[in-house]
N, C-alpha and C positions, 0 to 999 in steps of 0.2 A: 431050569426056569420054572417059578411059581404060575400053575396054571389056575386061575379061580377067574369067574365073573362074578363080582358084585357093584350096587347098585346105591349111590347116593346123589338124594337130589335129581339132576340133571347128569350127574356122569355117569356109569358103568366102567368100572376098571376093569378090562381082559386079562393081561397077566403083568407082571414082574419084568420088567426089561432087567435084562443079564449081567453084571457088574455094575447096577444101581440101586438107586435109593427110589428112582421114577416107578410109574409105572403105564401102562400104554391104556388109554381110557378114550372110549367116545360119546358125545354128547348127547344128547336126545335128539338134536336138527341133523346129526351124522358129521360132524368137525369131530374129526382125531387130532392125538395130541400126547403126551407125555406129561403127568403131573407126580407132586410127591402126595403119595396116600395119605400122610395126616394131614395136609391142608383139605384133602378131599372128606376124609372124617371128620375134622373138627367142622366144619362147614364153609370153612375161612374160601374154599372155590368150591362152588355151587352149580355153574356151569362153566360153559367155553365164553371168549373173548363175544364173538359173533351174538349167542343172542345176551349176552349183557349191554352190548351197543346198541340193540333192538330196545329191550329192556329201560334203558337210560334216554332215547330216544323217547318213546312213547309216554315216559313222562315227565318230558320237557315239553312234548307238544299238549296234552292235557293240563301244562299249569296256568293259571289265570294270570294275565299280563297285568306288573303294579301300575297303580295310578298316582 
């Protein structure tokens, strides 16, 4: 098993899960997970599910209602 932490964005990958392509990573709010490293590289996930519903959330309720 590939043992490294590194750090993008909002994840932290810890290592390499064992006959995969994933790898085991957790967010900055503490949601673990399993992602594939190059969506984590390219930028394509940024962070975990949880605070992009936060994220999406807060601005919906910031938008100015149309008239």
């Amino acid at each position: 098993m590939e043992k490294q932490s590194e750090k993008f964005n909002k994840w932290t990958l810890i290592n390499k899960m064992d006959n995969s392509d994933k790898w085991r990573a957790i967010c900055d709010c503490g949601f673990e997970t399993h992602v594939y490293k190059s969506n984590v590289t390219s930028g394509k996930s940024k962070q975990c599910v949880q605070c992009q519903a936060k994220l999406t959330a807060a601005r919906i309720n910031t938008m100015e209602p149309k008239v």
